[in-house]
N, CA, C and O atoms as CSV, one atom per row, in Angstrom:
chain,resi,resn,atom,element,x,y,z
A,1,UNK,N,N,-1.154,23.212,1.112
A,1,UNK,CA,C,-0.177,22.740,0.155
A,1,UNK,C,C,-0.912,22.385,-1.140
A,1,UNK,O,O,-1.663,21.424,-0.972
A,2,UNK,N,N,-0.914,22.862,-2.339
A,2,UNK,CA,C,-1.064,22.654,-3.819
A,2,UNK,C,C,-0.920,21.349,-4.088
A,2,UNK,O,O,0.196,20.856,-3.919
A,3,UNK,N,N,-1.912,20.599,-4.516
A,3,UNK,CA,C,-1.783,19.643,-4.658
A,3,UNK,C,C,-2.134,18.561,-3.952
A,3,UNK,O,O,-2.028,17.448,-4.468
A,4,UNK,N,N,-2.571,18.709,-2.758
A,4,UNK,CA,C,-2.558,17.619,-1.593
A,4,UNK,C,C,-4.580,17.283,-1.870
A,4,UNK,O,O,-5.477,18.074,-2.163
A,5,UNK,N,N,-4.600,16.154,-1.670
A,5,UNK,CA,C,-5.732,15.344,-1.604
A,5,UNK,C,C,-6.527,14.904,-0.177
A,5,UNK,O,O,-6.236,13.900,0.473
A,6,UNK,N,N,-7.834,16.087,0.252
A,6,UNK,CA,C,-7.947,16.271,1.377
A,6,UNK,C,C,-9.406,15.503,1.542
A,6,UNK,O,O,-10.016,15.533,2.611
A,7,UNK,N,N,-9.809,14.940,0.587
A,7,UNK,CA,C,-10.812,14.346,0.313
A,7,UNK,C,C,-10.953,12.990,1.443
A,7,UNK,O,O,-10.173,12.109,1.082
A,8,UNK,N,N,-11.549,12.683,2.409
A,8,UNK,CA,C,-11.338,11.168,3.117
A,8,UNK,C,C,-11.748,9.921,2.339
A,8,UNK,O,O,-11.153,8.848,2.434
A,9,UNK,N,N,-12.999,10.184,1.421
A,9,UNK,CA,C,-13.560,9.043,0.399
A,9,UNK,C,C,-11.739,8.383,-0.418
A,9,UNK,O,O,-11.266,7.260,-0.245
A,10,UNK,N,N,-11.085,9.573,-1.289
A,10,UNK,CA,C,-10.423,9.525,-1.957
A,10,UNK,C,C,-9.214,9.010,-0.988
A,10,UNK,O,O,-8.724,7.901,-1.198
A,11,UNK,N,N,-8.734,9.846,0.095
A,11,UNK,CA,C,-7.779,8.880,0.817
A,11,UNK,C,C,-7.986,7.397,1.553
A,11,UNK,O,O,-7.150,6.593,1.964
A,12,UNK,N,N,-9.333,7.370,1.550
A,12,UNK,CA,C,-9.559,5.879,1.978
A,12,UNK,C,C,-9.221,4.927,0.581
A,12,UNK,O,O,-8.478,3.952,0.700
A,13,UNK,N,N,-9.718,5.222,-0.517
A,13,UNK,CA,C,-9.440,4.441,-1.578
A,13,UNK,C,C,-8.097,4.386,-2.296
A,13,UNK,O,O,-7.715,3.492,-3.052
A,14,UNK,N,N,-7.266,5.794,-1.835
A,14,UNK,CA,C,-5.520,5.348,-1.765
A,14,UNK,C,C,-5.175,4.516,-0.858
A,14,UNK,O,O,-4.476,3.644,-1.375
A,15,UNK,N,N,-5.304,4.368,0.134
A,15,UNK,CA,C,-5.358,3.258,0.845
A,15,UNK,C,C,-4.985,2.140,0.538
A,15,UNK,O,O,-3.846,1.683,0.639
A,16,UNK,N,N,-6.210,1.483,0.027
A,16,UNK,CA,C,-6.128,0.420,-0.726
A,16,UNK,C,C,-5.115,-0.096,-1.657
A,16,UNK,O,O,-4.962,-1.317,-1.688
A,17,UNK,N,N,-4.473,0.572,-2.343
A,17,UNK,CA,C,-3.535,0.374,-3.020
A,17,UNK,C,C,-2.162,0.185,-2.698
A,17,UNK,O,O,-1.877,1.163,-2.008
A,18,UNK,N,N,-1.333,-0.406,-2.796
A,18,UNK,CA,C,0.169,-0.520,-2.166
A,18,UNK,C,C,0.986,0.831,-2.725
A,18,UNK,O,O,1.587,1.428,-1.832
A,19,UNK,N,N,1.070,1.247,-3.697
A,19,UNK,CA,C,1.514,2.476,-4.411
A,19,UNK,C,C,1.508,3.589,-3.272
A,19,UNK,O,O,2.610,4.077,-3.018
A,20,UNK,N,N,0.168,4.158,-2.392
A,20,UNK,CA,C,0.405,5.214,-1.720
A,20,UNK,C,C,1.385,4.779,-0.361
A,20,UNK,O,O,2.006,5.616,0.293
A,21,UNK,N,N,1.394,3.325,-0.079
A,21,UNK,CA,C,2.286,2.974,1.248
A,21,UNK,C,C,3.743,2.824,0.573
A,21,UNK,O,O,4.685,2.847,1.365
A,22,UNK,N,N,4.028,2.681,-0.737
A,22,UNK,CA,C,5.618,2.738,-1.184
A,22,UNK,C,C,5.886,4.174,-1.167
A,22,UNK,O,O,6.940,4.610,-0.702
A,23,UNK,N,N,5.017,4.893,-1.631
A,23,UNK,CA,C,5.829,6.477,-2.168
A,23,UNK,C,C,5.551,7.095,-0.966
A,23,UNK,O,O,5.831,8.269,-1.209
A,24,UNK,N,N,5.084,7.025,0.458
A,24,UNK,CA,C,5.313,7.435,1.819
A,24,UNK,C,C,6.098,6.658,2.229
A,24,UNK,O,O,6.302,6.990,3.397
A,25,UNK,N,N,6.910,5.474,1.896
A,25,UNK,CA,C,7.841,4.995,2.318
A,25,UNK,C,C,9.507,5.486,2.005
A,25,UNK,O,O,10.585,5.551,2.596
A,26,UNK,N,N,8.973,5.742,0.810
A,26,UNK,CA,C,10.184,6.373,-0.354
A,26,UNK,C,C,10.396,7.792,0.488
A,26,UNK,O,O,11.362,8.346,1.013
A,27,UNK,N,N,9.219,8.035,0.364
A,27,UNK,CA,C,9.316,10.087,0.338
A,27,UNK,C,C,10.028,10.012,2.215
A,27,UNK,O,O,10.944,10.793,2.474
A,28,UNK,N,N,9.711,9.421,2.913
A,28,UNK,CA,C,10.555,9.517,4.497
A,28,UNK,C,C,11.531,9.071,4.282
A,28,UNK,O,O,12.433,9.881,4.495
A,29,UNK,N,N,12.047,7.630,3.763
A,29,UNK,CA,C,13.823,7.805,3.736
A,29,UNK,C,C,14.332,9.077,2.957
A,29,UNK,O,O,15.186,9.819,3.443
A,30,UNK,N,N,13.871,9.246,1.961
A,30,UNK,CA,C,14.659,10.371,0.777
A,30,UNK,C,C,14.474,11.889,1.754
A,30,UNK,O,O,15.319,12.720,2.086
A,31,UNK,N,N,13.524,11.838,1.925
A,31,UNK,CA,C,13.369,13.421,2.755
A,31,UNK,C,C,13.833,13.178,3.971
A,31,UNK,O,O,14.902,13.748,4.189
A,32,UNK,N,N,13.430,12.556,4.819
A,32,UNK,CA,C,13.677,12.532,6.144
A,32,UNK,C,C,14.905,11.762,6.885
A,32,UNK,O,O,15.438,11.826,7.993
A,33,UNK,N,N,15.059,11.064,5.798
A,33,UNK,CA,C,16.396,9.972,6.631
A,33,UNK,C,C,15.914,9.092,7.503
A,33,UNK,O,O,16.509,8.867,8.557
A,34,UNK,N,N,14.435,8.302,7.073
A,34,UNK,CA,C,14.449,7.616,7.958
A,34,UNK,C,C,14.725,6.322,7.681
A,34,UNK,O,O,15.083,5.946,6.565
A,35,UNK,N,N,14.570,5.548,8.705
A,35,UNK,CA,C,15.577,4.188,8.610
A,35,UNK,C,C,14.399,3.327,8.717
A,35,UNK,O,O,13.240,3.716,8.867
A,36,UNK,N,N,14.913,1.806,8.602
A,36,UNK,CA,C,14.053,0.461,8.490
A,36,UNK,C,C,12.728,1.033,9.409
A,36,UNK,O,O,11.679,1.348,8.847
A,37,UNK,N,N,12.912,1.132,10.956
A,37,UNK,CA,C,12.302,0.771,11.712
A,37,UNK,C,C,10.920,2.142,11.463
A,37,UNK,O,O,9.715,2.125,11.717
A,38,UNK,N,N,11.726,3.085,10.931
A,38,UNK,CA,C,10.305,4.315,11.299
A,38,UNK,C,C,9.387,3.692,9.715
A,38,UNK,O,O,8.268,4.176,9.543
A,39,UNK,N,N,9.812,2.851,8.849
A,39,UNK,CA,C,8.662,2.805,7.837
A,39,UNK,C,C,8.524,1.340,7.538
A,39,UNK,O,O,8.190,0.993,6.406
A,40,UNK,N,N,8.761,0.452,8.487
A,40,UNK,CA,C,8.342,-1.197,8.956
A,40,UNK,C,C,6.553,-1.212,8.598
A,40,UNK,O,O,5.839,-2.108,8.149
A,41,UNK,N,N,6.279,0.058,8.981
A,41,UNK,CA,C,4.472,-0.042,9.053
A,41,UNK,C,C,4.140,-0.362,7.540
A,41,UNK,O,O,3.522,-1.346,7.133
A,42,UNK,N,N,4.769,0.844,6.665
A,42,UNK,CA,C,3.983,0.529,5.582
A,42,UNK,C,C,4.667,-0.421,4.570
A,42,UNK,O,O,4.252,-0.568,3.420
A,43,UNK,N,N,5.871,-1.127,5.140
A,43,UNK,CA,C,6.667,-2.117,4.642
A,43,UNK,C,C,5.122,-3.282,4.800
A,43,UNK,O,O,4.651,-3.924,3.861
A,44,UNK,N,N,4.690,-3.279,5.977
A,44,UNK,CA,C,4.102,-4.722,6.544
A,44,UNK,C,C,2.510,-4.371,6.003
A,44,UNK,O,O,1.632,-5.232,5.966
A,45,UNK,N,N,2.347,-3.239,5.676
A,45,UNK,CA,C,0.729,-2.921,5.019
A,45,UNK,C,C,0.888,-3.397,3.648
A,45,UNK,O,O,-0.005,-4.105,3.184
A,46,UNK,N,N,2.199,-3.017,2.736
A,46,UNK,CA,C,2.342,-3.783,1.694
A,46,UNK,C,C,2.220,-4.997,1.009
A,46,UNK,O,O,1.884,-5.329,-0.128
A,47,UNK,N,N,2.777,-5.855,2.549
A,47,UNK,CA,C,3.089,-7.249,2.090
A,47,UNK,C,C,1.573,-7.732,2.649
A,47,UNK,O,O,1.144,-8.793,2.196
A,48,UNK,N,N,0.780,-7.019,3.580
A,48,UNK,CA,C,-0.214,-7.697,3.761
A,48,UNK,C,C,-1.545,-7.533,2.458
A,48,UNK,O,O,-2.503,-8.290,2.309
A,49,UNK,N,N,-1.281,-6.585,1.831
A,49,UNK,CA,C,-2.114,-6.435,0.727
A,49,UNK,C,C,-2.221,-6.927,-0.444
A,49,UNK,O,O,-3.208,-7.160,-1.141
A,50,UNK,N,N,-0.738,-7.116,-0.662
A,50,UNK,CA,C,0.123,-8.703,-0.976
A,50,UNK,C,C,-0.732,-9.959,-1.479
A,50,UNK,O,O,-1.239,-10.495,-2.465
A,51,UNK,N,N,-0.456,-10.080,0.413
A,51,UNK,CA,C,-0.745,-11.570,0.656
A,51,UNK,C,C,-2.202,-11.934,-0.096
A,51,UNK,O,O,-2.489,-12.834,-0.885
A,52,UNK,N,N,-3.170,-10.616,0.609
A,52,UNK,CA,C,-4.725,-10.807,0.094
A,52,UNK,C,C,-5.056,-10.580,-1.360
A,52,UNK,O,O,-5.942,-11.276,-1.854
A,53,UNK,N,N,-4.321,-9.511,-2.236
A,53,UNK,CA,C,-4.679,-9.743,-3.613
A,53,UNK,C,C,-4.206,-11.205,-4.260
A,53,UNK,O,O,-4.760,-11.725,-5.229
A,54,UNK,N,N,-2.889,-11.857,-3.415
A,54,UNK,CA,C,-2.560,-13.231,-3.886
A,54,UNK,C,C,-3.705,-14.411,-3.760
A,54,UNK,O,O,-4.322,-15.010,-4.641
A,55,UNK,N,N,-3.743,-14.495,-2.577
A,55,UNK,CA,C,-5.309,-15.339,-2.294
A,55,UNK,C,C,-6.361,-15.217,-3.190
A,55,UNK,O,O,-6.926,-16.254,-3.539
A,56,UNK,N,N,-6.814,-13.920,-3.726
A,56,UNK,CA,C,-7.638,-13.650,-4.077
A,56,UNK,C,C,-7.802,-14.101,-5.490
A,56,UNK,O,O,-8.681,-14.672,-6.136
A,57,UNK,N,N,-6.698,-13.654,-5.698
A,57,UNK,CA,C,-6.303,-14.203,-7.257
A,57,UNK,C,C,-5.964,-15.900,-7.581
A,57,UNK,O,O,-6.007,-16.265,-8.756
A,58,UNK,N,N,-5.773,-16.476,-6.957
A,58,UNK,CA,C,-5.553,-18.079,-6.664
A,58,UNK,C,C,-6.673,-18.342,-6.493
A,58,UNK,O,O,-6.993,-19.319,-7.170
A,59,UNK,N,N,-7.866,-17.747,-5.607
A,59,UNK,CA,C,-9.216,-18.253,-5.680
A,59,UNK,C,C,-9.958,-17.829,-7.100
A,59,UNK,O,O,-9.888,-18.593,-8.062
A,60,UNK,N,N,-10.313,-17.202,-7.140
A,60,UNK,CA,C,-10.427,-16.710,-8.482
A,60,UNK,C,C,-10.285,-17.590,-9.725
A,60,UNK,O,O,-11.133,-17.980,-10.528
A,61,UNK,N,N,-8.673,-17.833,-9.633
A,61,UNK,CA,C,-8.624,-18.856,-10.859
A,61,UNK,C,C,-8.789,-20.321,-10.636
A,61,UNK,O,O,-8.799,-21.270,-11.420
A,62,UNK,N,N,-8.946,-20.213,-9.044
A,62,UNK,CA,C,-9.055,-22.593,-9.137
A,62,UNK,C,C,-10.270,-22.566,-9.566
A,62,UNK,O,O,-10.551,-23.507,-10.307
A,63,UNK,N,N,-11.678,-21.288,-9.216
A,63,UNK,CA,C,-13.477,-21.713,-9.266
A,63,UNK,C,C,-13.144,-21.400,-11.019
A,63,UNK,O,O,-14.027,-21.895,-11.720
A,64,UNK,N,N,-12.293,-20.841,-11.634
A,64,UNK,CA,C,-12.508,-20.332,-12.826
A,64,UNK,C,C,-12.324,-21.752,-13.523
A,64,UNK,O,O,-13.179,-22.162,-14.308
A,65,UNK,N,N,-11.303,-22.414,-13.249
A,65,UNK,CA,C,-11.242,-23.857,-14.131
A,65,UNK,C,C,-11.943,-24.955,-13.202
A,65,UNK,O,O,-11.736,-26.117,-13.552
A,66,UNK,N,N,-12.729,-24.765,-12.089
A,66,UNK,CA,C,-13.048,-25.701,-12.116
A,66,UNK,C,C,-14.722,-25.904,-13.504
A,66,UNK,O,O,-15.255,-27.000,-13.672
């Protein structure tokens, strides 16, 4: 397929990002019809990446003013 990114370095570092777990979330309801339960995974990879850039960023700024 044209276009597809077969690289593992490069898909490990999409990864990381919440962007590639929304638009595989998007692209299975819109294409596939799928429902809550078949894309819960990358619903919960989202919010956990979330959680850790939040932390991260709260730590970050309390050592910054202290």
């Amino acid at each position: 397929m044209p276009g597809t990114i077969t690289n593992p370095v490069l898909l490990f570092i999409a990864d990381l990002f919440p962007m590639a777990h929304a638009m595989d979330a998007m692209m299975s309801v819109i294409f596939y019809h799928a429902g809550l339960s078949d894309v819960i995974m990358a619903l919960l990879t989202m919010l956990l990446i979330g959680i850790i850039a939040m932390g991260l960023g709260i730590n970050l700024i309390e050592r910054r003013n202290q």
